[in-house]
N, C-alpha and C positions, 0 to 999 in steps of 0.2 A: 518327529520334532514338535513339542508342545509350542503352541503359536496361537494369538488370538487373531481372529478374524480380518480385525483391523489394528495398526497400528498407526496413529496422528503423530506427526511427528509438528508442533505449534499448539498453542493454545487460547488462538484469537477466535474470532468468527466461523471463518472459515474451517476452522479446526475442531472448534467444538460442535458448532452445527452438526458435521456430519459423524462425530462421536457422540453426541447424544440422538442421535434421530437411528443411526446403528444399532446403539444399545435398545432403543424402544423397539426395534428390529428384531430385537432376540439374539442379538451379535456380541460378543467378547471383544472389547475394544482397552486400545494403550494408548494414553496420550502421552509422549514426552514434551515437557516446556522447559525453556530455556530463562533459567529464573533471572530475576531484575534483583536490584542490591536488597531489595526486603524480603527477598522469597517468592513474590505470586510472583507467575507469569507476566514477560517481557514481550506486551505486545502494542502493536498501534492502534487496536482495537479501544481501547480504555481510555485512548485520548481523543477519540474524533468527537468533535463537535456536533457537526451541522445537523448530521441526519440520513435518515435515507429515504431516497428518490424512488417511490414508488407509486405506479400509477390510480388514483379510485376510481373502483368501475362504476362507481352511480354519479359521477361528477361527467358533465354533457360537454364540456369544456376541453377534458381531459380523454387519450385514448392512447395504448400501446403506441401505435404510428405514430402519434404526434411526439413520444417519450423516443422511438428510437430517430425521428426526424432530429430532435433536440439533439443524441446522443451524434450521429453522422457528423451535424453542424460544429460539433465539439471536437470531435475526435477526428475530422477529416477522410480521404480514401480510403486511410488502413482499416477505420472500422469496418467488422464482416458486417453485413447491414445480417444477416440471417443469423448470425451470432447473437447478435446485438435483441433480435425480435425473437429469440428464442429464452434468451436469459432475463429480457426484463417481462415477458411473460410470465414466466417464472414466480415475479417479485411480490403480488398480491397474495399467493398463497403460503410462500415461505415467510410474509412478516405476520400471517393468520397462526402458521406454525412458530413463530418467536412468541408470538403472543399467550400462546398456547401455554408458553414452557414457564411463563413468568414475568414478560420483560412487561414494562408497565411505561407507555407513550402519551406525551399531552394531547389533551381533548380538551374540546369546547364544550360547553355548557348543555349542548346537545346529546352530547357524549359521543359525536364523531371526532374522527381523528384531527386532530392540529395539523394545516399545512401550512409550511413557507417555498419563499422562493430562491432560487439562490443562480448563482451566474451560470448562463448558458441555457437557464431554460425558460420556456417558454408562459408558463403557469405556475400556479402555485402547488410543487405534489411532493416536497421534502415534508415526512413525519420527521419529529425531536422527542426526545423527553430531557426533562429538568430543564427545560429552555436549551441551553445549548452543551448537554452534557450526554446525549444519546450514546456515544461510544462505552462511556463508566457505565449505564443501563444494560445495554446489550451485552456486558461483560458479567456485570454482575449475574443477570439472570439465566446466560447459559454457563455459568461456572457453579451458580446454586443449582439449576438441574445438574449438569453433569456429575455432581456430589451425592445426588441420590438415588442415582441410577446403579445397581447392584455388580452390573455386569462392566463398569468401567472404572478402571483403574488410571490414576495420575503420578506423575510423579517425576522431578525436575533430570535434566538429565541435557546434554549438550551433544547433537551427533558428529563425532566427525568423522563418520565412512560412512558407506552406501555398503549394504552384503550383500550377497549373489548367491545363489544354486544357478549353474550353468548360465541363463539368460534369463535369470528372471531376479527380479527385487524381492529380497527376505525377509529383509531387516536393516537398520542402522547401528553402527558400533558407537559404545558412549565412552567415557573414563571408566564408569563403572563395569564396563563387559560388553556384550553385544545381547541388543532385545529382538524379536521375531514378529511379525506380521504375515497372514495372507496376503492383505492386502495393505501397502506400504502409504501413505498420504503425506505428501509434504505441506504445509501450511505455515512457513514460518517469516511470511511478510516479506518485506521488500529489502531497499539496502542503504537507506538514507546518511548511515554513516560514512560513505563513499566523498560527504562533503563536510565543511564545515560546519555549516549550523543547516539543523534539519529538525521538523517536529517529529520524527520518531525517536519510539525509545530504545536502550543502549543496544539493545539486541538485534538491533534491522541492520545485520553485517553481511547480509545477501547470501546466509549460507545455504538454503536450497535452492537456489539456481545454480551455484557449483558444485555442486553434490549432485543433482539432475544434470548437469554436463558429464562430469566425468563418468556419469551411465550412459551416454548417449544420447541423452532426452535433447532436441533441437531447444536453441532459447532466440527467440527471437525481439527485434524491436529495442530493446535496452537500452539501447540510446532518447528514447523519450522518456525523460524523469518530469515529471511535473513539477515547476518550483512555484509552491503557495505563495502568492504575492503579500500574504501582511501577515507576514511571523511577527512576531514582538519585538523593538529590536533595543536593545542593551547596550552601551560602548562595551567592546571588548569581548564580549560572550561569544561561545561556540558550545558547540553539543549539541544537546534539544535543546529548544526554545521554546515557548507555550506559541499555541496557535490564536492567531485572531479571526472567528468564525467569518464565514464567508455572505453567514447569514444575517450578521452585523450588516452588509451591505443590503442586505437582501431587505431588512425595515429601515434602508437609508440612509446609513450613515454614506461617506466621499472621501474619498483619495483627493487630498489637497498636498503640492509640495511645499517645500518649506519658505516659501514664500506668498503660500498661502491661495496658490492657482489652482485648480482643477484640473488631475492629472490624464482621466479618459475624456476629455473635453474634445472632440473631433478626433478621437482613435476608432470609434466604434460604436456603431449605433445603439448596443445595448450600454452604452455609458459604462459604469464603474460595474455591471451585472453580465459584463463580458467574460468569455472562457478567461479559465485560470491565466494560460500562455499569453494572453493578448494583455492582460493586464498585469502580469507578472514582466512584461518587455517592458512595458508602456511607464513602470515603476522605476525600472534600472534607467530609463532613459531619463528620469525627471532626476533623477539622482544623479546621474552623467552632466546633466545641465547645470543642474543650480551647485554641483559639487556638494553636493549635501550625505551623509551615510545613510540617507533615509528621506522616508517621507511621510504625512501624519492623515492618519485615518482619523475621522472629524464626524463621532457618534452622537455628539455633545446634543443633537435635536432630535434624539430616539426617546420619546418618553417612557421612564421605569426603566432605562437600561440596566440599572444590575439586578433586577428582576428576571428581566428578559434574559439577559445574558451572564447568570453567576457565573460562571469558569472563567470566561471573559473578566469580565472585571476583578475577580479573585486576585489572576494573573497582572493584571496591568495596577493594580495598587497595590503589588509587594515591590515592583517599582517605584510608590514613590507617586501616582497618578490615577487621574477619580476618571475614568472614560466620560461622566455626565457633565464635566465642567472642563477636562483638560483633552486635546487631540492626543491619539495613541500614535508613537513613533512604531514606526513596518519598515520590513523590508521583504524581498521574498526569499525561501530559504526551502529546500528538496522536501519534498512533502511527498509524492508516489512516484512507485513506476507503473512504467502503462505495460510496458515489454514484460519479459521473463520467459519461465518454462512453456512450451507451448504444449496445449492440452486440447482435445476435441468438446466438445458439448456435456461431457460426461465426467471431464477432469480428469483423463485417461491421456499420458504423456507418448505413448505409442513404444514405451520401453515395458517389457510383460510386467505386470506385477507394482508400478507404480502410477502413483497419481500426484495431482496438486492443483491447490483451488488458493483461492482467493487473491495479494497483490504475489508473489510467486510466482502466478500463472498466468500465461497468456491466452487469454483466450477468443478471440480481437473483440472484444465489447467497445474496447477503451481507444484503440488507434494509436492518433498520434497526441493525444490530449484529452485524460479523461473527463467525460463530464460531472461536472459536483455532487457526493452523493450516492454515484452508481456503485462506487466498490462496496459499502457494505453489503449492497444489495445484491450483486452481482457471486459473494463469500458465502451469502445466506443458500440461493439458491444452486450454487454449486456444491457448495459443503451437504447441501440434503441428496443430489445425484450423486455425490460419490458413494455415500449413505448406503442406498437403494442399490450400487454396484457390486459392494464390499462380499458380497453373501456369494458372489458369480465364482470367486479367486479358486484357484484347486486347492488342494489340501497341500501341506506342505512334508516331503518328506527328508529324512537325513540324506545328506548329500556332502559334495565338496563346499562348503560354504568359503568364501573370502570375502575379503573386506576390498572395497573400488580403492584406488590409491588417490589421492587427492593435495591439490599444492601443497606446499610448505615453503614461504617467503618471508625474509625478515626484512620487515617490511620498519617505517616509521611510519606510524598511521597519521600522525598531526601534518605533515610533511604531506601525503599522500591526497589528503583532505583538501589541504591547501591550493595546488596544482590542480586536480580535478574540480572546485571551485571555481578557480581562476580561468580553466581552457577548456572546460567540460561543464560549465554551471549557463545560467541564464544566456549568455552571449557564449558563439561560437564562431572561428572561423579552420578555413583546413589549415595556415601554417601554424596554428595553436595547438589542431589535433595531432599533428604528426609531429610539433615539438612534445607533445604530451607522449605520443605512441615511443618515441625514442627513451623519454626517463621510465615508463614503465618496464621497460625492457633492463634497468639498471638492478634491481631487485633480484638475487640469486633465487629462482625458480627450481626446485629439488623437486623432483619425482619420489620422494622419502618415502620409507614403508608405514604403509597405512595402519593410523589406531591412533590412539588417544598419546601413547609415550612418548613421540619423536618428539611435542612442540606444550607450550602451556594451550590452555583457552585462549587465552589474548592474542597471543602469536597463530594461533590454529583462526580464529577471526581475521586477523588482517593477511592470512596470506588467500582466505577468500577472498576479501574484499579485493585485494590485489588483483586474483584472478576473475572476478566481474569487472572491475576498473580495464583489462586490457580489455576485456571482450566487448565494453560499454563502446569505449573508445573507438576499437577497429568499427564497429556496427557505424557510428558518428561520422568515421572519414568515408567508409563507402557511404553512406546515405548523400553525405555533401557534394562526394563526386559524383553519383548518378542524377543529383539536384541540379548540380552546375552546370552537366552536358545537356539536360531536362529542354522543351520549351514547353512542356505543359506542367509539369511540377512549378508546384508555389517555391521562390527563389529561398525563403525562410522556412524551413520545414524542420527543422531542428530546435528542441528545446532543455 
């Protein structure tokens, strides 16, 4: 059976990383992407702002411990503290290897790296480039390597199976046929379209965590989505939404509600530079108050903000609004999951033959609320161990191959969006989750035969998303009930 070494099934960070660091390997690598309405690659790579959280080792101020103390403080219990000291160790050398490949980071005049700070941590150790355009960076520069790398091939392509030879992952079946890997890598982001308004792009419909289910691969945690506290906010919009960096806060701009109060004012000692969750609550609640749809982040005393911040400001004056002179209307809106496929240290799912790195995977860096920043870092340094593994995988030979059988639900997505929103978004309680757990259950669920014929794209999308929606949900009502019966569990631990 003709098979490259590796096949990527994403085309973000995570995905290219460890397909370009393979191919300089001397490895035969396939990436499939799942193309966006223009063609490139549909990822949430391209849009992240802030940056990545990484530690310098010549800064006296700054030290792993103190970055994975940050990250604990963020992310709670669930973070593996050894996870967590393993990965962002990691982090220094895999953005030496980004830099390597191309990607080009602001510096100061010294010609050290540019650092900012952003909510949850303790120092200053987020690199940017373009000010707050890092994600379009890190995209561009591992998609210009990947293009000249001889031994890797691209090409768009949508999986909807998982193949098999006995107990081991093959390959993925597309519309176009079925493609072959040694070794199989899932990388294709998170599932942000599970709500209404999310800053991912169209493509984050959670399709490799149901695809790694229906192998067997454990998913756990899925119930922590991170909702970014200051999306943009539009009357009426839904989809994606442009992000409002977090690093806007981070040179001081303030969450004022709309009457003009200071909304982390006695929430939390880090003020408005509080974990995401703490201030993504603290938003819904000034909105619950004043009845307001929102509430207004107030940059206007940031000097050179559309310097500092082009994508920022690009975003909020095709609304209509100058961030230097007028407050920017937020709200928060699904931005990551912390949960997903669970992987060991190597991004190795425990099912033969597969893997998966970056928001996909779980790998507990992240807990119960990522800290700012960590996932690109956290995609970098996993996507280069899978890399380093890919070469382990056995040869592949003719066998029984089949395709994993995977939902089929005809689903209405707007509708589905809506309710998960509603009973599954910022606020939760258990008789919301288990009114939620009953209409998920209305959706005829088909065990249908597996391949690209039975369903379109669109319909093959929401009857994933469908099937991460129950499993978000069930994970949500136990976590609440083991919370409720709890006295040492924090009463709120769901977000």
């Amino acid at each position: 059976m003709t098979a490259p070494d590796l096949l990527v099934v994403g085309a973000g960070v995570a995905g290219l990383t460890a397909a370009v660091a393979a191919a300089d390997a001397g490895l035969t690598v396939t990436v499939l992407f799942k193309p966006s309405p223009g063609g490139a690659p549909s990822t949430s790579t391209a849009y992240a702002q802030g940056g990545i959280a990484v530690v310098d080792p010549s800064d006296p101020d700054d030290s792993i411990e103190r970055h994975v103390g940050d990250t604990l403080a963020a992310g709670g219990p669930l973070v593996d503290a050894a996870a967590a000291r393993s990965i962002l160790a990691g982090g220094p050398a895999a953005v030496e290897r980004l830099i390597g490949w191309g990607a080009v980071f602001d510096r100061r005049a010294d010609g050290r790296l540019k650092r900012t700070r952003e909510g949850g941590h303790t120092v200053s150790r987020i690199i940017h480039a373009g000010g707050d355009a890092t994600g379009a960076e890190v995209q561009r520069a591992l998609t210009d390597a990947a293009k000249s790398r001889p031994t890797l091939t691209a090409r768009a392509g949508q999986a909807y199976a998982l193949l098999t030879d006995g107990d081991r992952i093959v390959g993925v079946r597309t519309a176009d046929g079925d493609t072959f890997g040694r070794t199989v890598l899932l990388a294709t982001g998170g599932a942000g379209h599970l709500f209404s308004s999310t800053t991912n792009p169209l493509g984050a419909t959670g399709d490799g965590i149901a695809l790694a289910a229906s192998a067997g691969a454990r998913v756990r945690e899925l119930d922590f989505v991170q909702f970014h506290p200051t999306m943009l906010y539009t009357p009426g919009a839904r989809g994606r939404r442009p992000l409002i960096s977090e690093a806007v806060r981070g040179e001081g701009a303030r969450l004022l509600d709309v009457l003009g109060r200071p909304v982390m004012d006695g929430v939390h000692p880090m003020g408005d530079l509080a974990p995401r969750d703490v201030v993504a609550r603290a938003v819904t609640e000034a909105m619950e108050r004043t009845g307001a749809p929102c509430v207004h982040l107030d940059a206007t005393t940031i000097d050179g903000v559309a310097e500092r911040f082009p994508t920022v400001t690009e975003a909020v004056r095709a609304v209509g609004l100058d961030p230097q002179t007028d407050p920017i209307p937020v709200v928060p809106g699904a931005h990551y999951l912390c949960g997903g496929v669970v992987t060991d240290l190597r991004g190795a799912t425990g099912v033969p033959g597969l893997y998966a790195a970056g928001e996909v995977a779980r790998t507990g860096l992240h807990g119960s609320n990522r800290l700012a920043s960590n996932s690109l870092l956290e995609a970098l340094v996993m996507g280069l161990r899978v890399a380093e593994d890919a070469h382990l995988a056995p040869p592949l030979h003719p066998g029984e191959v089949r395709a994993l059988a995977t939902p089929q639900a005809r689903v209405d997505r707007t509708s589905l969006q809506d309710r998960m929103t509603e009973l599954c978004g910022v606020r939760r309680t258990a008789a919301g989750l288990a009114e939620l757990t009953a209409a998920l259950q209305a959706p005829s669920l088909l065990a249908g035969a597996p391949g690209a014929a039975a369903v379109t794209a669109r319909e093959h999308e929401d009857a994933l998303l469908t099937d991460v929606a129950r499993r978000m949900v069930a994970q949500a009502l136990q976590r609440h009930a083991v919370s409720a019966e709890s006295v040492t569990e924090p009463t709120e631990v769901l977000r």
